[in-house]
Steps between C-alpha positions, in 0.01 A plus 500: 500500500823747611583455109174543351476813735837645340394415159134666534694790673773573243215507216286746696838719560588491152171584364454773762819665449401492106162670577688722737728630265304558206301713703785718610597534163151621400459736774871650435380580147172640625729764595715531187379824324418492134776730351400803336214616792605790727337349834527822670284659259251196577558513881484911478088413290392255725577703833309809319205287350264406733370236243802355400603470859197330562595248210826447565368398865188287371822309273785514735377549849756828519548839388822381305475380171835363300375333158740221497597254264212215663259781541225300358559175710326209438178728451458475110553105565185500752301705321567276195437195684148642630432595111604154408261335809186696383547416131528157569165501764336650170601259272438172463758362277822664710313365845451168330881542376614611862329214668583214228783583301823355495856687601497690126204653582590602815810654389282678243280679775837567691641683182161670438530615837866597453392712184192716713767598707698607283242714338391609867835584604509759153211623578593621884789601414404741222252578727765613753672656251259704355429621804826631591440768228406700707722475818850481314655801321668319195247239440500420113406179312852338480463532906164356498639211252751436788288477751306254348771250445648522819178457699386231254811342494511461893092417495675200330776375637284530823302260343757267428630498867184390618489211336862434603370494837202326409756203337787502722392726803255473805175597464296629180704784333252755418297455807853543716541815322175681610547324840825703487347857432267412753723456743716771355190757560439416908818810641286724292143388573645487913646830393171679384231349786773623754563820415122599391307358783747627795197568659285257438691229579506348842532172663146365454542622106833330447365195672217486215701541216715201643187278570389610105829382373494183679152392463489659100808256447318205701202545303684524158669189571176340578325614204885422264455097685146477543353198337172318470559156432245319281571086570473316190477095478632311170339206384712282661538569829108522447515115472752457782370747743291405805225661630606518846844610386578736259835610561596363157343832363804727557447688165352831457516836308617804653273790442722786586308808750680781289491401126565800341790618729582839471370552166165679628738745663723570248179552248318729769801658606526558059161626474478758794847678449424619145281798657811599750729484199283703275450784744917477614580551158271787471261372202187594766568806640122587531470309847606651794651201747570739791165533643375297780193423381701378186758274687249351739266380222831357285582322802197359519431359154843438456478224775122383367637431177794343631369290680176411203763465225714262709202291546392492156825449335552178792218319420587583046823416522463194733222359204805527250785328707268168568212391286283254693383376199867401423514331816251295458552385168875418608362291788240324252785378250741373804221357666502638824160623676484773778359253799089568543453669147479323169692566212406766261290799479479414872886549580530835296185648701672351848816653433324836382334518826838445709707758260193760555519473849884485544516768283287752628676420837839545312395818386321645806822449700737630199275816491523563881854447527553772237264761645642418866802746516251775363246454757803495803604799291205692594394335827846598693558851240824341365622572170749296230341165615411418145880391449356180711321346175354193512638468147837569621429248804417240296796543268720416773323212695464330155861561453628378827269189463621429163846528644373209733404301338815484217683428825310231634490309160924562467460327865329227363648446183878448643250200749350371180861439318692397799220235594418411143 
């Protein structure tokens, strides 16, 4: 066992130290400037512009902005890969090609995902570009032509160290990454609720936000891990089994509590900041934000809708990722019945029934645990809690279990070999 241990534990370092370094390379280049921008001009704009200042915080968590050669992250590769998710939902010959195609065909959706972001990582960073216009003094098109192939050119070899770490390193690369800037973010989230709410913070307050963090990340690892198993008996342990004894049925399907992940978030999150965008960049200046009245009534719908569009995006996107009627057809052709419910039209309404309800649960609890920081927000008058998203919380439980469980099956792969 002392040399399986040392085995096991020399994979894990290696891999960790590969996933380690990679990211230290990334975040050193995050910090590279892209030559040919005069960052004190930038720094000098966003300290004067109130909107801009507001960006660069909504982006970065700071009032410091460097545009670096990984600028772009793994973003355009996320975004791609949610493009890529919601085509495929929408179309039945890619989900039929996703579920039942061979390795070509995966590698096909991998380079059609590779080619989005490519595209997506353009697009930002002309985006960027073009809006530098009007913050740098010698801004001309061969400058804009640069920036575009630096920040593209990092977007991709971003891309391609994720899946290094993904191949050879611990964890899932592109999910480590965001885990990272997560992480990165807290000394400036701690920063802010500090130093706005010296006031307003006391022991009982600091004492709730703890008891939200803990219980948010109990809760989110419940709803990551929460199952519903659905026993199933084949048809031959239906000849063997006894009716007094059915331990031989030890098969079932695992109906996951939170189907959709974080994918309602990320689309709710998508569809509510458009407004705050429009009216930073000044397309609506018509509306006046300052008023009470105003702010108040944002507040309000903006938490009614959040909390209505995470619902309704739970329960679509949960149809998409598992078809009952799928289910029930695979069960039919491998003969295997779902104990107490015959075979059929039967076992797709069953299973409809137990996705409805684990669903709506699923969703209810997703939907709370995003509105939770905004109602302590209000309750105790503390600002800058929104930093504590549930999107953000989930990110790095599912991270840290992932990371689990690659250990645990290293672990048990070095017992497999040296027994077998």
């Amino acid at each position: 066992m002392k040399i399986i241990n040392t085995i096991s534990l020399q994979i894990i370092l290696k891999r960790l130290l590969i996933s380690l370094g990679v990211i230290l390379f990334i975040r050193i280049g995050s910090f590279l400037p892209v030559p040919g921008i005069n960052h004190t001009d930038l720094a000098l704009y966003i300290q004067a512009n109130p909107v801009a200042k507001s960006l660069v915080s909504t982006f970065s968590g700071d009032d410091t902005f460097v545009i670096g050669l990984f600028t772009l992250n793994i973003f355009p590769y996320i975004n791609a890969s949610i493009l890529v998710q919601l085509v495929i939902a929408f179309s039945p010959s890619l989900s039929r090609l996703q579920k039942e195609g061979d390795l070509s065909a995966r590698r096909s959706l991998n380079r059609l995902t590779r080619f989005i972001t490519l595209i997506w990582a353009i697009i930002q960073s002309v985006s960027l570009g073009i809006y530098l216009k009007q913050i740098l003094f010698d801004w001309n098109i061969q400058l804009l032509f640069e920036i575009v192939i630096w920040l593209t050119t990092g977007a991709m070899i971003v891309l391609w160290l994720s899946e290094l770490i993904t191949d050879y390193g611990l964890g899932n690369g592109a999910s480590l990454l965001i885990y990272t800037n997560i992480v990165s973010s807290f000394p400036n989230l701690y920063k802010k609720i500090v130093f706005t709410n010296t006031e307003n913070l006391t022991f009982f307050s600091v004492s709730i936000i703890i008891l939200l963090i803990v219980a948010s990340l109990f809760a989110i690892v419940l709803l990551q891990e929460g199952v519903r198993r659905i026993q199933l008996l084949s048809s031959k342990q239906l000849n063997q089994v006894d009716n007094k004894d059915s331990r031989l049925i030890n098969t079932y399907i695992p109906l996951r509590l939170n189907q959709a992940g974080v994918m309602p978030i990320i689309l709710t999150t998508t569809v509510l900041v458009l407004p705050s965008y429009i009216n930073n960049l000044g397309i609506l200046p018509i509306f006046d934000i300052t008023t009470p009245a105003f702010l108040i009534f944002s507040k309000i719908f903006y938490w009614l809708a959040y909390f209505t569009l995470i619902l309704l995006f739970s329960s679509f996107y949960s149809t998409i990722v598992l078809n009952p009627k799928d289910i029930s057809d695979q069960l039919q052709k491998m003969a295997v019945t779902i104990p107490g419910t015959r075979t059929g039209v039967q076992t797709t309404f069953y299973l409809k029934k137990v996705m409805k309800r684990l669903t709506i649960l699923g969703a209810l609890m997703l939907a709370l645990l995003a509105t939770l920081p905004n109602l302590i927000e209000v309750t105790l008058n503390i600002s800058s809690l929104n930093g504590l998203s549930t999107t953000s919380l989930l990110i790095m439980a599912g991270v840290l279990v992932d990371i689990s469980r690659e250990v645990d099956d290293i672990i048990y792969s070095n017992i497999y070999k040296k027994n077998y």
